[in-house]
C-alpha angles and dihedrals in degrees: 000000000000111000115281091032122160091237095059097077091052102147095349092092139077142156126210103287095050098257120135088207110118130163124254126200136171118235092205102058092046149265110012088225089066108024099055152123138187120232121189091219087193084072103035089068108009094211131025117272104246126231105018118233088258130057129209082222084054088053101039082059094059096040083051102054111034112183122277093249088057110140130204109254117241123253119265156301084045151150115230125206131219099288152091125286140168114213122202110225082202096063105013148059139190085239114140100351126155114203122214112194105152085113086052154287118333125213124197124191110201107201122170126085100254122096127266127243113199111188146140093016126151129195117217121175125036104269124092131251118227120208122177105189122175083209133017153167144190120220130180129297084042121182139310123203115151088232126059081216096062108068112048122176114193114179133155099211113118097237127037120162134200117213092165147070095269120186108187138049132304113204112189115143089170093045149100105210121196112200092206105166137167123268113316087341119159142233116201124177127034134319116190121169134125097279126011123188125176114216109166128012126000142309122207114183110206112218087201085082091076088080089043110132108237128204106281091226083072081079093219 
C-alpha cells in the first residue's frame, strides 16, 4: 500500500478505550464532520505489516547526511522560503515558522542530539514541507497548513507525542506516538508509527494521502 495507507496502522492503533476503530475521511470530497466513515483497522489487516516500507534506519541515513547546499535556517520567528536547511536541535526550534512554499517544496534536516519542539507553524503555498528529526515533538499551538499533505514529519525516535492540532503526516516506524491533545483538539492526516495510541481528542486519518507525494530520497 502507498505510504500513509489506512491499512498500515491494522492492529497498531487504539484509542482510549481500547478500541482500533478510527474515522476515515477524504480531503478532497469535504469536511471531515460530514464526509466520513469509520474503519475498525484491527480487521482491515489483521497484524501488523511488518516492516514498514520505510525504515528509521532509512530515515536516520538521510538525517545523518543532509545534502551539501543545505542552508542554516534563519532565526525565528521567521518565513522560509522553497529550499533546502539543516536545522541544529541544539540551538533551534520549529518554533514560530511560516513556511512559503509557493516556489516549491522545503526540506528541512534536523542533526544534533536535543528534542524538537515543533509549535506555532503555518503552510502557505501548495507545496509540502519535509522535515526528517531524530527526535521530535508537537506543542500546542501545532501547525496549520490548509492540506494534510503539506506538512510531513518523518522521524526514527521511539516516542514521539502530539500535544497540538496538527494538520499533516507523522511518519515513525520505530515509534510509540501519543496523540495527547488539548480539549476536543483534533488530529487530521496520517500517523503511522509502530504503535499509535490516542489518549486525548480526535484523530481523523485522510485517505486522500494515498495519492501524497512523498520525498523522492525514501526510495519508494
Amino acid at each position: 500500500p502507498p505510504l500513509f495507507a489506512v491499512e498500515y496502522l491494522g492492529d497498531r492503533y487504539e484509542d482510549s478505550s481500547g478500541s482500533n476503530v478510527t474515522t476515515v475521511y477524504d480531503s478532497r470530497i469535504g469536511n471531515v464532520s460530514e464526509y466520513n466513515y469509520t474503519v475498525d483497522t484491527d480487521t482491515v489487516v489483521t497484524s501488523k505489516i511488518d516492516p514498514l516500507p520505510v525504515t528509521e534506519d532509512d530515515i536516520d541515513d538521510i538525517i545523518s547526511s543532509p545534502p551539501a547546499g543545505a542552508q542554516p535556517i534563519n532565526s525565528s520567528p521567521a518565513t522560509v522560503d522553497a529550499g533546502e536547511y539543516e536545522v541544529s536541535s541544539s540551538s533551534d526550534n520549529l518554533t514560530d515558522y511560516t513556511f512559503d512554499t509557493t516556489g516549491g517544496s522545503v526540506k528541512l534536516y534536523v542533526t544534533g542530539g536535543s528534542p524538537l519542539n515543533i509549535e506555532n507553524v503555518t503552510v502557505e503555498g501548495d507545496n509540502p514541507v519535509y522535515v526528517y528529526a531524530a527526535d521530535p515533538d508537537i506543542d500546542d499551538p501545532g501547525v496549520n497548513a490548509d492540506g494534510t499533505d503539506l506538512f510531513q514529519l518523518y522521524t526514527s525516535n521511539s516516542s514521539l507525542t502530539i500535544e497540538a492540532d496538527y494538520n499533516g503526516t507523522v511518519y515513525a516506524p520505530n515509534a510509540n506516538v501519543d496523540i495527547d491533545t488539548p480539549s476536543a483538539g483534533e488530529v487530521r492526516g496520517a500517523v503511522i508509527a509502530d504503535d499509535v495510541d490516542l489518549v486525548n481528542g480526535e484523530y481523523y486519518h485522510d485517505a486522500s494521502l494515498r495519492q501524497a507525494d512523498v520525498p523522492e530520497e525514501l526510495n519508494l
